[in-house]
C-alpha positions in Angstrom: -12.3 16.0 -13.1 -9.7 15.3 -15.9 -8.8 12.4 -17.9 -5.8 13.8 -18.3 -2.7 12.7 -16.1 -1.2 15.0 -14.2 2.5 15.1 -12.5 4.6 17.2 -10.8 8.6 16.5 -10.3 9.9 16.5 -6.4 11.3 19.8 -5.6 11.2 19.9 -1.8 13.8 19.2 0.2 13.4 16.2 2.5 14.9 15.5 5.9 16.0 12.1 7.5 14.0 12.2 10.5 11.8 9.0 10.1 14.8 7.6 7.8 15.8 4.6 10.2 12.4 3.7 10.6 12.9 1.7 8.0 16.2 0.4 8.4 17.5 -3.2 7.5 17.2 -3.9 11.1 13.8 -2.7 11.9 12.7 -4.5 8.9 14.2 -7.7 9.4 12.7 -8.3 12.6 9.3 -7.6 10.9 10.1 -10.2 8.8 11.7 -13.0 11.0 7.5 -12.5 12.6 5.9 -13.0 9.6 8.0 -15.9 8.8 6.7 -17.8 11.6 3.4 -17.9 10.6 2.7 -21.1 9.0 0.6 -19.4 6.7 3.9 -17.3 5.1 5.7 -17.4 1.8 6.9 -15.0 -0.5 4.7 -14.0 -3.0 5.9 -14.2 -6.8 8.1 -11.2 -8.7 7.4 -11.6 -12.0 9.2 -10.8 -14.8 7.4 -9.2 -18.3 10.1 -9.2 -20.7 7.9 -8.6 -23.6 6.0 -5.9 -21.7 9.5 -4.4 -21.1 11.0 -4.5 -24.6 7.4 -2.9 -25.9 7.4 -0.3 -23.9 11.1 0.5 -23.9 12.2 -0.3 -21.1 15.7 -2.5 -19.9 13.4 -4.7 -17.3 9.5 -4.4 -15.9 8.9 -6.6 -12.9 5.7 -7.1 -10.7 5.3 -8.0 -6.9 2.2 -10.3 -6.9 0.9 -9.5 -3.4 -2.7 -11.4 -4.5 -0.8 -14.4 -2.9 -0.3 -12.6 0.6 -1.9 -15.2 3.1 -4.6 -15.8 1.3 -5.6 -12.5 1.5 -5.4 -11.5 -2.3 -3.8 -8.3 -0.9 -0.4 -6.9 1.2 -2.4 -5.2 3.9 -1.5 -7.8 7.0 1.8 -7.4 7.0 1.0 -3.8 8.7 -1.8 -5.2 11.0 -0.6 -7.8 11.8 3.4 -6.6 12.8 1.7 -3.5 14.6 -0.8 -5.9 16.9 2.6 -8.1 18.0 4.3 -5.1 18.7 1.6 -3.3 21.0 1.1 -7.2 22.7 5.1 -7.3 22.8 4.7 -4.0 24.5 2.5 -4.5 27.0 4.1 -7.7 28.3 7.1 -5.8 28.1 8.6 -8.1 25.8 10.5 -8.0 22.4 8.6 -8.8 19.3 11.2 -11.0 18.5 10.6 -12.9 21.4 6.9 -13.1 20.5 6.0 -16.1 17.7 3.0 -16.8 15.8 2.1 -20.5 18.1 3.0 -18.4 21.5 0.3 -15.3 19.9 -2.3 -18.0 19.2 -1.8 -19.9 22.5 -3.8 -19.8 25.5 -0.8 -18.9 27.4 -1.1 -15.6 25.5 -5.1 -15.1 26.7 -4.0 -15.6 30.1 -0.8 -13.2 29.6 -2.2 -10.5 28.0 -5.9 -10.6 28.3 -8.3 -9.6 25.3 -7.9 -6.2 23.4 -10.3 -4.5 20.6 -8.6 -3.4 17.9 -10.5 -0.2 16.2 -9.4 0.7 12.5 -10.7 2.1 9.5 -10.7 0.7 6.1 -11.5 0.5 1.9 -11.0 -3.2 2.2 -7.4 -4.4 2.5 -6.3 -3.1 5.8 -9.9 -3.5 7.6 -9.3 -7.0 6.5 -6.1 -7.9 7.1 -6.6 -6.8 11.1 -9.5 -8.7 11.6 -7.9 -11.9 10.2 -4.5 -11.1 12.7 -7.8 -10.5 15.5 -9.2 -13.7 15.0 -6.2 -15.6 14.9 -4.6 -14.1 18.3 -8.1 -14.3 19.9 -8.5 -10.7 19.7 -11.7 -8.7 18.9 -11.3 -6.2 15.9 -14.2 -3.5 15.1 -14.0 -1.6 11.9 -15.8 1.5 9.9 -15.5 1.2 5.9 -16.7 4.4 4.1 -19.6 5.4 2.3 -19.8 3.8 -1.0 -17.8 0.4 -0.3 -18.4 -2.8 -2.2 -20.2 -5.5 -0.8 -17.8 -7.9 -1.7 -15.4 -6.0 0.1 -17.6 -5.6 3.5 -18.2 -9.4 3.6 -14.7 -10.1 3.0 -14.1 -8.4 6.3 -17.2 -9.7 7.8 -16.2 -13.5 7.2 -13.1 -12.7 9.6 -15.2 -12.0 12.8 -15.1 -8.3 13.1 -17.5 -5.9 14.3 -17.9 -4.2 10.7 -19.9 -1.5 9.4 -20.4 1.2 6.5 -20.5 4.6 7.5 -22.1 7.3 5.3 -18.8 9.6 5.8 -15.5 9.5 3.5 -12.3 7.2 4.6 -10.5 9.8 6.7 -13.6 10.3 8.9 -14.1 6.8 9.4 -10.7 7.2 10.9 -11.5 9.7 13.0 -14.6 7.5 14.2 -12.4 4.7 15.2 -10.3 6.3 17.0 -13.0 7.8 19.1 -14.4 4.9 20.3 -10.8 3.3 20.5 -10.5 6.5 23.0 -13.4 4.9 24.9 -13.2 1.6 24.9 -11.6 -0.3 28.0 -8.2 -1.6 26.2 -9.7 -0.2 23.2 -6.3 -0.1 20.4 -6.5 1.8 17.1 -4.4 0.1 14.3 -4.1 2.6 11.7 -1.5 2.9 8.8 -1.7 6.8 9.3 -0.5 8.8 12.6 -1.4 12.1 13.8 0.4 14.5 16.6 0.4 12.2 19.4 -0.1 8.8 17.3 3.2 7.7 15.8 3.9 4.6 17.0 1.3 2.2 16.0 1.9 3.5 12.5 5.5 2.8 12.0 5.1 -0.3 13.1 2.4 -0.7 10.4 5.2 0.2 7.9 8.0 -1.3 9.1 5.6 -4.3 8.4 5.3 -4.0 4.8 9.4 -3.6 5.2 8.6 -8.0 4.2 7.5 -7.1 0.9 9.7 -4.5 -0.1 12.9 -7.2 1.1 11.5 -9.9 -0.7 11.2 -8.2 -3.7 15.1 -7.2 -3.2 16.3 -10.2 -3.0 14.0 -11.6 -6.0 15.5 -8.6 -8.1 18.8 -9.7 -7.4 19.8 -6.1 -8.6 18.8 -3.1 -7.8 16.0 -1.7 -9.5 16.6 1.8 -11.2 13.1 2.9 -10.7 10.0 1.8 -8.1 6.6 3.2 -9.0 4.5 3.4 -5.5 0.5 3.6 -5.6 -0.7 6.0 -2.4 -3.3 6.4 -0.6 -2.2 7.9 2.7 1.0 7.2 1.8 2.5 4.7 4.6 2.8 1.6 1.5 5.2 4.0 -0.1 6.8 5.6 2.3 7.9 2.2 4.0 9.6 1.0 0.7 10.6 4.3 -0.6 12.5 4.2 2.7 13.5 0.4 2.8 15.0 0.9 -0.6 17.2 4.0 0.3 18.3 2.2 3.4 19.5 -0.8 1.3 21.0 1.2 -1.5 21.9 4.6 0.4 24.7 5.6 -2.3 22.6 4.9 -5.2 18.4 4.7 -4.1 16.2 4.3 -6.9 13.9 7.0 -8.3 10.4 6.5 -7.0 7.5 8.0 -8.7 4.2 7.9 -6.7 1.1 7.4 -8.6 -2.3 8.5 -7.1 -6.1 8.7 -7.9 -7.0 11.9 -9.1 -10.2 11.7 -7.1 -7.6 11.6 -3.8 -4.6 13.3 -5.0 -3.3 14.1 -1.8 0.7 13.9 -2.3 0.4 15.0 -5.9 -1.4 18.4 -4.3 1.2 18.4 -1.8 3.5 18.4 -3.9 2.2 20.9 -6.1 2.2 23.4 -3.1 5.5 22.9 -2.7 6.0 24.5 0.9 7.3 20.9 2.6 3.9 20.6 4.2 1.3 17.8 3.7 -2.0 19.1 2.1 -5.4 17.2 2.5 -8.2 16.1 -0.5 -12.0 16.5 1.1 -14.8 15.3 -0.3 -16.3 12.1 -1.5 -12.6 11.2 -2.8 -14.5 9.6 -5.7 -11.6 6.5 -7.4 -12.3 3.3 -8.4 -9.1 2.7 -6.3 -10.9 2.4 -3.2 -7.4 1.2 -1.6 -6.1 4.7 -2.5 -9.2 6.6 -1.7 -7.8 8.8 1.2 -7.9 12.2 1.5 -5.1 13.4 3.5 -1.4 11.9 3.5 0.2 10.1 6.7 2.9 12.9 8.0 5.5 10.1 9.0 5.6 8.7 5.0 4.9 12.2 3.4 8.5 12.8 5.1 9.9 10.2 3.9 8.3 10.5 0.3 9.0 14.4 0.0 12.7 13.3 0.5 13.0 10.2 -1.3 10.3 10.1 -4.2 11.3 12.1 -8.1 7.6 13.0 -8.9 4.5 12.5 -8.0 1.9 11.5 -10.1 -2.4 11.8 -10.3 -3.9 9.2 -11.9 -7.5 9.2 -13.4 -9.4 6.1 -13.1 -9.0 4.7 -16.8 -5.0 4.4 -16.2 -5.8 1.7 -13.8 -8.3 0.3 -15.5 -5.8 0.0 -18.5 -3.2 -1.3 -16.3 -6.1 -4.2 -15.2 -6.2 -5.4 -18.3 -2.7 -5.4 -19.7 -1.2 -7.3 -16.3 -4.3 -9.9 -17.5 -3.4 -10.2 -20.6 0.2 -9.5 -21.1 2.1 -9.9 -24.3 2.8 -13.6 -25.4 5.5 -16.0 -23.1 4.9 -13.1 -20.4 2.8 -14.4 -17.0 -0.4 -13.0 -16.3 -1.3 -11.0 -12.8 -4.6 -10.8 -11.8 -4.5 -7.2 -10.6 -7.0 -5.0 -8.7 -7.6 -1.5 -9.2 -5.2 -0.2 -6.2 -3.0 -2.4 -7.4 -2.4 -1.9 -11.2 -2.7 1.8 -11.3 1.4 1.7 -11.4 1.5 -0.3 -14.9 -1.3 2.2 -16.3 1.1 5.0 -15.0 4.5 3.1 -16.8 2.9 2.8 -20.1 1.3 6.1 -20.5 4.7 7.4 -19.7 6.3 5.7 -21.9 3.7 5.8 -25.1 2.0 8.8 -24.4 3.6 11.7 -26.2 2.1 14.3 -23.2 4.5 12.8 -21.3 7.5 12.9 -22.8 8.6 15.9 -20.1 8.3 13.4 -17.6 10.0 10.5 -19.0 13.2 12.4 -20.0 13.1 14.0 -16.6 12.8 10.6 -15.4 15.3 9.2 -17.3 12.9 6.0 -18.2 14.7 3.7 -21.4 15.9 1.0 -22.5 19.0 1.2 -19.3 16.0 1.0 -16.9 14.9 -1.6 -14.5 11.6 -0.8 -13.4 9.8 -2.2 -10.3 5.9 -2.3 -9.6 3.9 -3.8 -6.7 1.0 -5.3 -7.4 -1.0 -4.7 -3.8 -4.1 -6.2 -4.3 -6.0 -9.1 -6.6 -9.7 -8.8 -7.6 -10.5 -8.1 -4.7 -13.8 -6.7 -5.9 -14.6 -9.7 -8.3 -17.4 -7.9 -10.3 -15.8 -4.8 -11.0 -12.4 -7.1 -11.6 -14.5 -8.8 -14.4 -16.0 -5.5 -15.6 -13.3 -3.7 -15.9 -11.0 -6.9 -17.4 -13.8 -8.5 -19.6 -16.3 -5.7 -20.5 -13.8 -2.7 -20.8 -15.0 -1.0 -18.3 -13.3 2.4 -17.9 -11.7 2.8 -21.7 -8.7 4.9 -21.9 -9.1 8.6 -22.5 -8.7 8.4 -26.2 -11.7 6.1 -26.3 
């Protein structure tokens, strides 16, 4: 595998088929449900001026989702949205109609019943649904892949789900919950990727995260000029790829999407440029275990391959660098304790921007001093021992090094 990063600019032509799936009004009503959980409040956009003027650019700002809930990541905003909506559903209800004290009553038990809800997950999304389970009273089951972090299992664990390790890669796992979703009596999968005949579940998921992309609008206060979005199957970036073109249709920002190299997925898509999503097997070996997915969610690649400038593969030391400059920024800028899916953007805007291999793409780009960039920070250390390696021993040294 490289060290090297590798990118490829957007040349496919998109169309605007799941476009209003993330429209200001889909998204809204995600957010008027997650605003009535007692547990909700905006996480923190910070502002690195000095990072900026050091790297060249007009403004650098990070969405601090290690606040989420008290989830240290964004993840539950998908799971949970997508769980109301399927309860919503089967009442024959509105979501709207649907608050957090009526989800967590008894009234709902006795309304609804009890439902398992099967997904598969590196760590964020796994947890996320069983924390939404065990607060609506709801059981949750979920695979994790071979190789996962202990840390990250008992995270999951501590929720009250049915959890396990599987010796099989992430998009298996997948394929195993849904399975035994299939035969489970009201057996529901909750995954933030569809397949032919598995659509809906997943837009919800996205029009979920639709929260953190409108908070971080109005936090901007202006529109950014560029949004760099990590992927792993892509829904995370497609849902604010799209919310962002909805909310600024005349003048969207340029996305770049940053990957693993070990799950390139998009980037490889990309590459092939024939319009069709292309999968990564394997082991799908990252660090960024959020990211670690081999083969792209068709609903978001749509949206990406229309909305996104390039496409970027990442190896492993760009997020380890980005760690351990969003720890220790430049002086009178606020630190953000970052985890490896989630700081793999900030590695990807400095080599950009001070490596002279990528010089192509930052004039293609059209990255300076003008620009206001925008960066979501999706998870915190949510692995603390690799956090601390990684951040405190160097772990993972740049390529140079």
């Amino acid at each position: 595998m490289s060290d090297s990063i590798k990118w490829v600019l957007n040349t496919i032509s998109g169309g605007d088929r799941y476009m209003d799936l993330m429209s200001l009004e889909h998204t809204a009503k995600a957010r008027e449900f997650h605003r009535s959980f007692p547990q909700y409040a905006p996480t923190p956009l910070v502002r690195l001026e000095g990072m900026a003027r050091r790297l060249g650019l007009g403004g650098l700002y990070v969405k601090d989702e290690s606040y989420r809930f008290g989830l240290n990541a964004f993840k539950v905003l998908g799971g949970s949205f997508a769980m109301a909506r399927y309860i919503a559903g089967e009442l024959g209800r509105d979501v709207s109609e649907l608050s957090y004290s009526y989800l967590i009553s008894p009234q709902l038990r006795e309304d609804f019943g009890q439902a398992t809800f099967f997904t598969a997950t590196d760590g964020n999304h796994g947890r996320g649904v069983a924390w939404a389970a065990s607060r609506l009273g709801q059981r949750a089951v979920v695979h994790m892949p071979k190789g996962t972090r202990p840390s990250r299992f008992e995270n999951i664990a501590r929720e009250g789900a049915q959890v396990t390790i599987e010796e099989v890669n992430y998009d298996d796992c997948v394929r195993m919950a849904a399975a035994e979703a299939a035969r489970t009596e009201h057996g529901v999968v909750v995954q933030d990727t569809a397949w032919p005949g598995y659509e809906e579940i997943p837009s919800w998921i996205m029009q979920g995260y639709g929260t953190m992309a409108g908070e971080a609008a109005e936090q901007l206060g202006e529109p950014p000029t560029h949004i760099f979005l990590q992927a792993g199957v892509g829904s995370m970036a497609g849902a604010v790829a799209g919310y962002f073109a909805n909310l600024y249709p005349d003048a969207p920002p340029s996305v770049v999407v940053v990957e693993a190299s070990g799950a390139d997925c998009h980037y490889r898509s990309a590459l092939a440029g024939d319009g069709r999503p292309h999968a990564v097997e394997g082991d799908l070996s990252t660090i960024m275990a959020g990211l670690a997915c081999g083969e792209p969610n068709p609903i978001s690649w749509d949206i990406l391959r229309r909305c996104a400038a390039a496409f970027v593969s990442c190896p492993d030391w760009v997020s380890a660098r980005g760690m351990r400059m969003l720890a220790a920024p430049l002086k009178g800028d606020p630190p953000v304790t970052s985890g490896e899916s989630g700081a793999v953007g900030m590695g990807a805007v400095a080599a950009i921007m001070e490596d002279g291999a990528c010089s192509e793409l930052r004039q293609a780009l059209e990255l300076d001093g003008s620009s206001r960039v925008l960066l979501f920070s999706t998870e915190g250390d949510t692995d603390p021992e690799r956090y601390r390696a990684i951040v405190w021993d160097g772990a993972y040294p740049s390529a140079e090094e």
